[in-house]
BASEZA-817376 format. One line per 8 residues: their letters; for each residue x negated, y, z negated of N, C-alpha, C, O, CB. Coordinates in steps of 0.1 Angstrom, whole numbers. Each point is the difference from the previous one (the first is absolute). Glycine has a CB too. Layout:
N
a) X,Y,Z,X,Y,Z,X,Y,Z,X,Y,Z,X,Y,Z | ...
This chain:
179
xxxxxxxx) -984,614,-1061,9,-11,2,4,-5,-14,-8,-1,-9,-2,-5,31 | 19,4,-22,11,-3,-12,4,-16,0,7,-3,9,4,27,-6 | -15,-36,-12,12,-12,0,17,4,-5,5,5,-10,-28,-21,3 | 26,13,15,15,-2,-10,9,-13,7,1,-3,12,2,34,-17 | 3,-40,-8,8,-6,2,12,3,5,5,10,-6,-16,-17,-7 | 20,1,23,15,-1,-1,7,-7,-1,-7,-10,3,6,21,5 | 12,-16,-10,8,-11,-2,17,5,9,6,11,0,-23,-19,-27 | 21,-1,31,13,4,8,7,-11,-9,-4,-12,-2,-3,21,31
xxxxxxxx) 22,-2,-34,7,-12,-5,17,-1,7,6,10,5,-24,-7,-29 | 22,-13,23,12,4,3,9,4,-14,-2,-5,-11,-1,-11,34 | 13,25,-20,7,9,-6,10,-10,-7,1,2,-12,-5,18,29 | 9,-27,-13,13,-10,-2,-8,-17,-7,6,-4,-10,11,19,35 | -24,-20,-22,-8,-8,-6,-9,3,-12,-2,-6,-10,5,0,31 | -9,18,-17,-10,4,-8,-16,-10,1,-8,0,-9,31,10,-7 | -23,-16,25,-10,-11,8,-10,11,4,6,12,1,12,-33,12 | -33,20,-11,-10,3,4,-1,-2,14,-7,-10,3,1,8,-23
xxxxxxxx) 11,9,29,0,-7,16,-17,-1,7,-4,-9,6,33,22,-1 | -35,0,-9,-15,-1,7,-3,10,-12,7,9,-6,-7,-13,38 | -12,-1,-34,-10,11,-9,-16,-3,5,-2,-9,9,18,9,-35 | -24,8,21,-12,1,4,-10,13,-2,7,10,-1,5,-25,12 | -24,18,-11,-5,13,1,-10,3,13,-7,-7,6,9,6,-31 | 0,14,28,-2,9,7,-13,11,1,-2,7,-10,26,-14,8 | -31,10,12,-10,11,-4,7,11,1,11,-3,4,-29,-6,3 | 18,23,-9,9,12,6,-12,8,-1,-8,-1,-9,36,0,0
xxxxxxxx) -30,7,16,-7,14,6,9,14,-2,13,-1,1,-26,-16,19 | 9,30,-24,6,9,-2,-14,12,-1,-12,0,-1,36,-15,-11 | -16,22,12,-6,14,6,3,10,-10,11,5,2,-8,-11,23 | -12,12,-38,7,11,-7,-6,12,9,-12,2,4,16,-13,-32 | 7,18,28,-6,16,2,-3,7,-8,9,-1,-8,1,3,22 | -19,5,-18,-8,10,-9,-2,12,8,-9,1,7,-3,-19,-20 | 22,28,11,0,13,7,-16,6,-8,-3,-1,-11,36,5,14 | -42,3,10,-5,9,-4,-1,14,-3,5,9,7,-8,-26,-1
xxxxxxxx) -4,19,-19,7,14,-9,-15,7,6,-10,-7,-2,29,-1,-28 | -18,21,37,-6,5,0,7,19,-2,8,6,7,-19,-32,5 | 3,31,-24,9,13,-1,-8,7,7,-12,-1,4,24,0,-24 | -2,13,22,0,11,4,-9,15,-7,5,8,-8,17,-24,15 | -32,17,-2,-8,10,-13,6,14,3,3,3,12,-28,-16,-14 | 28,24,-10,8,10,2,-5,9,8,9,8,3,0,-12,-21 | -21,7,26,-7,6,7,8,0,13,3,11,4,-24,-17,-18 | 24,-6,20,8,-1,8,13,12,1,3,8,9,-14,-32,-13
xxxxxxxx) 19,19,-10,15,4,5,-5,18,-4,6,9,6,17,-37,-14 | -31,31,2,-8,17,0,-4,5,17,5,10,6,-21,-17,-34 | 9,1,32,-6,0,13,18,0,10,1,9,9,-30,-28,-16 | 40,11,5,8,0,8,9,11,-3,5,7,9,-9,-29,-6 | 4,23,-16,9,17,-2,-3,11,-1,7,9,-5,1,-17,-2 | -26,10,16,-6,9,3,6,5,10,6,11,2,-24,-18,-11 | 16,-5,21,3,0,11,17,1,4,4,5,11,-27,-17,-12 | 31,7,-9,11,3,2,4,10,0,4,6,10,-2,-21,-16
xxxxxxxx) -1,20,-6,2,17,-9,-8,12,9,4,9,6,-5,-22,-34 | -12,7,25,-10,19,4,-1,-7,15,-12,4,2,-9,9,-28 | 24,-20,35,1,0,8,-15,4,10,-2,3,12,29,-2,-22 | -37,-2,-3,-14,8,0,-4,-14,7,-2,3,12,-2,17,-35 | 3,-35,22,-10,-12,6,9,-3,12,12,3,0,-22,-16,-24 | 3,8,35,7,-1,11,1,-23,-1,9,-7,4,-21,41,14 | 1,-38,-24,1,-10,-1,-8,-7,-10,-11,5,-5,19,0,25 | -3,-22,-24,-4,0,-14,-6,-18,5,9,-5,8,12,27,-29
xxxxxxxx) -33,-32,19,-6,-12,2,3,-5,-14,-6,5,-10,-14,0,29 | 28,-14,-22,-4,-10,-12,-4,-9,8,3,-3,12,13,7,-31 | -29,-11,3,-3,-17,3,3,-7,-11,0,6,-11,-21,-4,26 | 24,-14,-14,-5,-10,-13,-15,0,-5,-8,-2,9,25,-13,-1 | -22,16,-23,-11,8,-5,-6,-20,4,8,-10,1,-2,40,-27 | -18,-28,28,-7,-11,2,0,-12,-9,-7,-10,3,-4,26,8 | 21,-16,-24,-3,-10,-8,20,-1,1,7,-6,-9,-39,10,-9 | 35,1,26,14,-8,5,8,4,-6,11,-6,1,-18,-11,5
xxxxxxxx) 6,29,-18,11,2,-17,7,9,6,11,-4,3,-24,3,-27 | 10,13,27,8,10,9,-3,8,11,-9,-1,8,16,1,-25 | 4,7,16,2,7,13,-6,14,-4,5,5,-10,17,-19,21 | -34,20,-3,-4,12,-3,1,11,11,6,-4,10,-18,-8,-26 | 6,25,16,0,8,9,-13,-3,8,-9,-3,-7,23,18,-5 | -17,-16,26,-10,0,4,-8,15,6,-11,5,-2,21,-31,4 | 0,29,7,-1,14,4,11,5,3,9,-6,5,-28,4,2 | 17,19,-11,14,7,12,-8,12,4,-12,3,-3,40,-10,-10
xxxxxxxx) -21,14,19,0,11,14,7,10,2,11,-3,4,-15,-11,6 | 1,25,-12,12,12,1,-1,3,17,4,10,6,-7,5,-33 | -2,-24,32,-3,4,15,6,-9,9,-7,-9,4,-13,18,-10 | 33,-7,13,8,-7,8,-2,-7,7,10,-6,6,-4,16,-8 | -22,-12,5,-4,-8,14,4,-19,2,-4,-10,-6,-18,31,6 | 30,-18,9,5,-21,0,-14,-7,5,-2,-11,-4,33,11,14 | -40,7,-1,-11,-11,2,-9,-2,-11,-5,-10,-4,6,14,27 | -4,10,-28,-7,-7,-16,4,-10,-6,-5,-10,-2,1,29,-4
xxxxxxxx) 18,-14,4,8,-12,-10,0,-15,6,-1,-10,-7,19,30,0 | -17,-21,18,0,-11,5,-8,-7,-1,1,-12,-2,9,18,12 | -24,2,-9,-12,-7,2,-5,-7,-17,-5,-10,-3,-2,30,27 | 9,-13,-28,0,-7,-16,6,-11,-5,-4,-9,-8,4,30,3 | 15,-21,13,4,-15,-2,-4,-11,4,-3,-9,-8,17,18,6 | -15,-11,18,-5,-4,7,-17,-9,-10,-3,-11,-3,20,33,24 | -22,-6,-21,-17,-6,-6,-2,-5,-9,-12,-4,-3,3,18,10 | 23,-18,-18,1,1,-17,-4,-16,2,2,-9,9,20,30,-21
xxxxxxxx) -29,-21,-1,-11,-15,-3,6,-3,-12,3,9,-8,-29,-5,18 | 30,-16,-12,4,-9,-19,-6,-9,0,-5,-6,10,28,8,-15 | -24,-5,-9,-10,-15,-2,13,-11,-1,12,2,-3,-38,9,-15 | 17,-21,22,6,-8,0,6,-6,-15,6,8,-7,-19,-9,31 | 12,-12,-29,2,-6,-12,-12,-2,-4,-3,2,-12,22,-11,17 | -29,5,4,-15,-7,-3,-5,13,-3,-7,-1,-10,3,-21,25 | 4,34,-8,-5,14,-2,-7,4,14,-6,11,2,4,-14,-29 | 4,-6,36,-7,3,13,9,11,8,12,-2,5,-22,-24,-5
xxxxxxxx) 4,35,1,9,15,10,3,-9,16,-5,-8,7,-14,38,-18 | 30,-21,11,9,-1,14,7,9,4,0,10,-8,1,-28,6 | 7,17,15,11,7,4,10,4,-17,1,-7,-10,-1,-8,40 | 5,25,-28,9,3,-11,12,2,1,3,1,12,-17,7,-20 | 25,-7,-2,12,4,3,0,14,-8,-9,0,-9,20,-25,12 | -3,36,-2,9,7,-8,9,7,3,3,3,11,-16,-3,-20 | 20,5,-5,11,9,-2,1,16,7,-12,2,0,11,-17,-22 | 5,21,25,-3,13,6,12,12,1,9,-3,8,-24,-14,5
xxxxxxxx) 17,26,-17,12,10,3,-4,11,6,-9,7,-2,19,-13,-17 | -1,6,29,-6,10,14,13,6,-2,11,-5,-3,-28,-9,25 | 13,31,-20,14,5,2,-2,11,14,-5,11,3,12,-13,-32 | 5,-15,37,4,5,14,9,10,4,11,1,-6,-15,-21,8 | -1,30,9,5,13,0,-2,-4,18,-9,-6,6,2,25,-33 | 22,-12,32,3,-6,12,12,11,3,10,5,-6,-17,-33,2 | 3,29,17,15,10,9,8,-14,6,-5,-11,2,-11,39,12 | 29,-22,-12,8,2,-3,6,-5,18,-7,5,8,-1,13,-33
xxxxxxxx) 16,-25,31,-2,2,13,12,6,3,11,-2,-6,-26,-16,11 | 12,25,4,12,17,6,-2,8,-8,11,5,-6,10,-14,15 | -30,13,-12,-9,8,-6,8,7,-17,-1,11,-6,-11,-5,36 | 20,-19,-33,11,4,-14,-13,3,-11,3,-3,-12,22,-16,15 | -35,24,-2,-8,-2,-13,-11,-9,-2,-2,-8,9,21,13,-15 | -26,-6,-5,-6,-9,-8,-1,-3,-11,1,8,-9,-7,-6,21 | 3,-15,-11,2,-9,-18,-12,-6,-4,-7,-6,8,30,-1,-6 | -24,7,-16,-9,-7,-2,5,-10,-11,10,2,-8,-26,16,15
xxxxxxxx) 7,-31,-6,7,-14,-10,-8,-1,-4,-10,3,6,24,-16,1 | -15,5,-24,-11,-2,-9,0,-17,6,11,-5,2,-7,25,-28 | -12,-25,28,0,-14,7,-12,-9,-3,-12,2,5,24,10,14 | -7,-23,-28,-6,-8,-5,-9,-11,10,7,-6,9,11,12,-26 | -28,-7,17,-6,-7,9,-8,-12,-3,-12,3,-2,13,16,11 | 1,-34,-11,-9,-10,-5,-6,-4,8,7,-5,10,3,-2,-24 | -25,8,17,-8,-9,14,-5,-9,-6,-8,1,-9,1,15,24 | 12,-26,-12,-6,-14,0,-4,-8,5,3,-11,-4,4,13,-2
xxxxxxxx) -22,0,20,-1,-11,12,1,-12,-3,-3,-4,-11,-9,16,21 | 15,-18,0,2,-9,4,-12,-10,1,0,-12,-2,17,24,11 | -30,-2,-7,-15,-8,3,-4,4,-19,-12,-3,-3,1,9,40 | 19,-1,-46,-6,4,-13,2,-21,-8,10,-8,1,0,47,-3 | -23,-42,-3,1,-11,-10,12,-2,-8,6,10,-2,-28,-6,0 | 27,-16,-3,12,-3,-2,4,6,-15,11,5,-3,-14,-25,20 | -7,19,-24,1,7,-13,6,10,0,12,0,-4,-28,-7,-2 | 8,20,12,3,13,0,17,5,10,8,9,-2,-40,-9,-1
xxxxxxxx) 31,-13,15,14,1,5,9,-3,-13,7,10,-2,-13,-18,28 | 8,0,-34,7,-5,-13,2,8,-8,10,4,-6,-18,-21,7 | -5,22,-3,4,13,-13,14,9,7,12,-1,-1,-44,7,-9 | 22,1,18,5,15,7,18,-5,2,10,8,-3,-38,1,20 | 30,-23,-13,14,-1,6,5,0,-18,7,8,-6,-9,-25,38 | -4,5,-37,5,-1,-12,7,16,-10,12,1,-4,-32,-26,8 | 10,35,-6,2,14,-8,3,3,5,1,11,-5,-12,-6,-5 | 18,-3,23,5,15,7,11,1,-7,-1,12,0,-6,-12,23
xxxxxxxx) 19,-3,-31,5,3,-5,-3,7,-12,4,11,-3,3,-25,16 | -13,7,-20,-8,10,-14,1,16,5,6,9,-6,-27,-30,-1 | 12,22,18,-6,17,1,12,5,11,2,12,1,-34,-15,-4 | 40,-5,9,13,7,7,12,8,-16,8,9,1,-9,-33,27 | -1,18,-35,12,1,-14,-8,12,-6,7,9,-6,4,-37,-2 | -22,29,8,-8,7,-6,2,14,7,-2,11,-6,-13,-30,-1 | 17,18,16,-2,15,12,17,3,5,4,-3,11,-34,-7,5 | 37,16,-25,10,2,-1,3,15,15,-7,10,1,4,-22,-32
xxxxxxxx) 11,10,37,2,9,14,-6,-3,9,-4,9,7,7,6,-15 | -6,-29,13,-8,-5,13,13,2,9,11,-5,-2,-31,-16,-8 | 16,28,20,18,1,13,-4,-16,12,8,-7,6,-5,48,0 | -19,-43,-8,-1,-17,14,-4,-3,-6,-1,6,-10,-1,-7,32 | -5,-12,-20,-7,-12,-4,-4,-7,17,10,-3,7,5,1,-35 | -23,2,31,-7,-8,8,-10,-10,-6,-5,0,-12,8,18,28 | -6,-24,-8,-7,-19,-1,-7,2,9,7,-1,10,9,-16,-17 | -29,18,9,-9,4,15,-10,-15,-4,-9,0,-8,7,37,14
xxxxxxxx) 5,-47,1,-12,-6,3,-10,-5,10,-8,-9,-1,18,9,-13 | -7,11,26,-14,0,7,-2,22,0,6,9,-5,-1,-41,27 | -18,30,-14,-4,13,4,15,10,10,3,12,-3,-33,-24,3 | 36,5,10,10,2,6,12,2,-8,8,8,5,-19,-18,11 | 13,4,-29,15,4,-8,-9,15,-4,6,6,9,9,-34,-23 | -22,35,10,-4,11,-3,-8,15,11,-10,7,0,10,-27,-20 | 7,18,24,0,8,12,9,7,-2,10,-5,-3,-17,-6,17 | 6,32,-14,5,6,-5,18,1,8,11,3,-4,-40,6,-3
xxxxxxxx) 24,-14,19,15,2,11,10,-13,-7,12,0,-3,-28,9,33 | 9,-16,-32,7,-16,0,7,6,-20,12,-1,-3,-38,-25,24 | 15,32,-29,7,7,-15,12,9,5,12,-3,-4,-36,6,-12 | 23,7,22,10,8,2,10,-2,4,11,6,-2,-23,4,3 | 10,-24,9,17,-1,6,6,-9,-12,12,1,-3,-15,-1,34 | -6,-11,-40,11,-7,-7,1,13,-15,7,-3,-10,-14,-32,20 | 1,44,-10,5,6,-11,14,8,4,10,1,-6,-35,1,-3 | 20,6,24,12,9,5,14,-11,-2,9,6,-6,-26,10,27
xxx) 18,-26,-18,13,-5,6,3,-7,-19,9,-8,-1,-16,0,37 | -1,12,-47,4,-3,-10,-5,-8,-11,1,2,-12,12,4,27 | -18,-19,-6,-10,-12,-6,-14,4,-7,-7,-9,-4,16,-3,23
């Protein structure tokens, strides 16, 4: 909270009509800088390029500075993958473990309906529950931008924050239709 004086005058008189001071309350925002460690965007142009990783877990490193690799997988399976997000633990601010949030790049491979084919999309995935501590919801929402700029050729972006937004059927239709 701030004092500040005002004074109102009239324009044509130049008379003091009301003055007085005031509390004011204000709010600075202080974006948080959390970078991106190069391991990451290595890890994503593995997967892009040699088309060798089927999928890639970033977290925020436990003292909150960046974004690192946690695990990846040359092995396609969506319930592994799921189950990892789902189970992922972050510390809080105090350092007490909880539910977690993270970053994730799954590359969704999907037929085609009337049998035109299939495609696959590099598809950005932030999980963030809903039941995760408020901190760790803050960070994760706060940096997704950092490590989305970083990961150059993402074709979706999804926002999953329950177990139900990550469901392989519920990924494929908002990737198929484009989202």
């Amino acid at each position: 909270m701030v004092r500040t004086t005002i004074a109102l005058s009239s324009a044509s008189t130049n008379q003091t009509i009301l003055s007085g001071s005031i509390w004011v309350g204000f709010h600075v925002f202080c974006p948080i800088s959390v970078s991106v460690n190069p391991e990451c965007i290595s890890a994503f142009n593995e997967l892009k390029l040699g088309k060798d990783l089927k999928w890639i877990i970033y977290k925020i490193s436990d003292d909150w500075k960046e974004i690192v690799v946690e695990e990846t997988s040359k092995e396609g399976n969506w319930d592994t993958f799921r189950d990892k997000l789902v189970n992922a633990k972050s510390k809080d601010k105090r350092g007490n473990e909880g539910i977690g949030g993270r970053y994730a790049v799954f590359d969704v491979e999907y037929e085609l309906e009337g049998g035109e084919g299939s495609r696959s999309k590099i598809t950005f995935i932030t999980w963030c529950p809903d039941n995760a501590s408020q901190y760790p919801r803050m960070m994760y929402s706060s940096s997704k931008e950092a490590i989305k700029r970083a990961l150059n050729g993402l074709a979706a972006d999804i926002q999953a924050n329950d177990e139900e937004d990550i469901e392989f059927e519920s990924i494929k239709q908002r990737v198929s239709k484009g989202r």
